[in-house]
C-alpha positions, -999 to 999 in steps of 0.1 A, spaced: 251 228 654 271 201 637 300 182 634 317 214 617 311 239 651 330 213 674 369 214 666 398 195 685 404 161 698 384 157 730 351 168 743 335 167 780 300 148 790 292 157 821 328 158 834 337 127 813 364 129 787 349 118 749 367 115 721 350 142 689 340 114 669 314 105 698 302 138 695 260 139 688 248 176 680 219 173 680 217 162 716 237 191 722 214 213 712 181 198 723 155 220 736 158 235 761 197 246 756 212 273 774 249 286 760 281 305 772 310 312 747 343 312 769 373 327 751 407 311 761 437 329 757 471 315 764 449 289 785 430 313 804 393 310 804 387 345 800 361 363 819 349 329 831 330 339 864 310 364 843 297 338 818 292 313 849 271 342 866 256 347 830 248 310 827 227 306 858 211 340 851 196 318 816 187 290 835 167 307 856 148 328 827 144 295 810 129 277 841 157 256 860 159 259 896 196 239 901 226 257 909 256 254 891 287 241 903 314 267 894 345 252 910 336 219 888 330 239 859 361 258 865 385 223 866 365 210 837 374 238 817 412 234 827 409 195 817 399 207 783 422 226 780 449 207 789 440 174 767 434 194 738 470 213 743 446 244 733 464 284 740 439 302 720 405 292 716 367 298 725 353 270 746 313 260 749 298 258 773 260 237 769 239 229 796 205 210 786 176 179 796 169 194 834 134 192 821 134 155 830 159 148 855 176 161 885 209 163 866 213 179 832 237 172 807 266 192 806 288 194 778 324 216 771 342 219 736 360 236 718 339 256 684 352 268 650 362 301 662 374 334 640 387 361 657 390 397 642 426 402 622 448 432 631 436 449 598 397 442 613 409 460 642 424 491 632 403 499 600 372 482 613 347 458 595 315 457 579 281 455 595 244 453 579 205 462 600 186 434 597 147 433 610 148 407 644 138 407 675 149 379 702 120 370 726 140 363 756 171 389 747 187 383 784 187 343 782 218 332 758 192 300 747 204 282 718 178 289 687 187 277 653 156 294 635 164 328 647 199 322 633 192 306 599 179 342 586 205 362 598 236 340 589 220 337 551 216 375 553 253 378 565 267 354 539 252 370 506 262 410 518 294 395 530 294 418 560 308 410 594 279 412 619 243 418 614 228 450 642 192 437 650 166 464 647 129 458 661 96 468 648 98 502 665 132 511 644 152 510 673 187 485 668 192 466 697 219 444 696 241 424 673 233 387 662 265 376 684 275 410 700 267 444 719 270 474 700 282 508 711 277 540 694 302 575 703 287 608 695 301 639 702 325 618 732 290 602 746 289 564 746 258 553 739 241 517 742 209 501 743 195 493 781 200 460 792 161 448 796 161 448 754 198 431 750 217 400 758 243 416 784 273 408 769 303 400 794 325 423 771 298 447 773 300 447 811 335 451 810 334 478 786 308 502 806 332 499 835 365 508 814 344 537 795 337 552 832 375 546 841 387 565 815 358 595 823 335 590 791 300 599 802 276 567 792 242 567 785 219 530 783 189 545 762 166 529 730 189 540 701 169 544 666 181 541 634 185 574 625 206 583 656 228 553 655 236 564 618 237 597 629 269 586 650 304 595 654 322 561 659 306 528 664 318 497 678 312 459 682 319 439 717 326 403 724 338 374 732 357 371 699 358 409 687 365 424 718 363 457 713 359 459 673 358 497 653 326 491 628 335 509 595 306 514 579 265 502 584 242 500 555 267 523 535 273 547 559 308 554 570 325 563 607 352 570 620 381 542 633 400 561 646 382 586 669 403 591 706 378 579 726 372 550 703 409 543 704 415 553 740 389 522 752 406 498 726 438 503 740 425 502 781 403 471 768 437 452 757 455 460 785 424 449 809 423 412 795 463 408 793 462 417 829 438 392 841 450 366 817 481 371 833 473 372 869 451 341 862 484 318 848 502 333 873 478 318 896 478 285 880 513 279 875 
């Protein structure tokens, strides 16, 4: 992390209001640091129970035995929000140092963030397989050495995510995403024990059985996944994001199923972002 990931006017420290200049990354990031990415929309933290549940799920793996303190979370968020005058944005959340104290450091601001264009979402984007494996894959633990590698791989094939594959050639998960892959109107993903599980990816299973897909959570090898029909990214930032083509191999963007979930996704979030203001006005 650095002063280029934190954007904005005003960060929190432990529920106390800092200006970005004050901001030191690299106590941000100390070891251990566990992560959520919270995407606002029109001031909404979306999802944000979810990452909170998330959250305490990592601290747990990671060795913490404190609770977090969701309703404090929660208002924190909205002061962020509301100093920064921010609609649309994704907000960090970084918790860290409860190795030697009773109360860790907390800290909330708002990152560079890039969100798929409409183009991205209709015609779909770019993706490569690279060889990685994380060790703790349901603990969202910050780790800059597992990311150098993949964000140099990224920036010289200029694709837009990177679909991990371990050392039995099975692809796992993306670098900052769940994958999905649609064969013959099956939806197929890995099983949670060998992914991060995504909040989208939550969300997604659920909308997938809603709109009577079957789904199947099963090890997905190389050759089946380029075997597929239609695959797709999903995330905090993509959403639910068509991928046109892996390694050189092309699918389909516009396949019913694919487009039938893109659609219910969209409506999902605009519901609960709106049932949220609605709440808060």
């Amino acid at each position: 992390m650095s002063h280029r990931e934190i954007e904005k006017s005003f960060f929190l420290l432990n529920g106390h209001l800092h200006a970005v200049e004050e901001f030191d990354p690299h106590m941000a990031i100390r070891y251990p640091s566990v992560y959520e990415v919270i995407r606002v929309i029109d001031g909404v933290p979306l999802f944000w129970e979810a990452h909170l549940d998330r959250m305490q799920q990592s601290l747990a793996l990671a060795g913490a035995s404190f609770q977090l303190n969701r309703e404090n979370l929660r208002s924190q968020m909205d002061l962020l929000i509301q100093k920064n005058q921010v609609l649309n944005h994704n907000l960090k959340v970084v918790v860290n140092h409860w190795d030697n104290t009773l109360s860790p450091d907390t800290y909330l601001f708002f990152i560079t963030t890039r969100y798929p264009s409409d183009k991205d979402l209709h015609q779909g984007v770019p993706v490569i397989l690279h060889p990685a494996e994380r060790k703790n894959p349901n603990a969202k633990i910050i780790s800059t050495s597992f990311r150098a590698p993949i964000l140099k791989a990224l920036e010289s094939s200029g694709a837009y995510e990177a679909l991990l594959v371990n050392q039995s050639d099975e692809v796992t998960e993306g670098s900052r995403s769940n994958f999905f892959v649609i064969k013959q109107n099956v939806f197929y993903t890995p099983p949670a024990a060998q992914v991060l599980q995504g909040i989208t990816r939550q969300v997604v299973m659920r909308l997938v059985h809603r709109l009577g897909y079957q789904i199947q959570e099963t090890s997905i090898s190389r050759a089946f996944l380029l075997k597929g029909d239609a695959l797709f990214l999903t995330g905090t930032s993509p959403g639910v994001l068509p991928i046109s083509n892996a390694n050189g191999h092309s699918f389909s963007v516009t396949l019913e199923p694919l487009q039938n979930l893109q659609g219910l996704y969209h409506h999902f979030v605009r519901t609960y972002v709106d049932i949220h203001r609605s709440s808060a006005d």
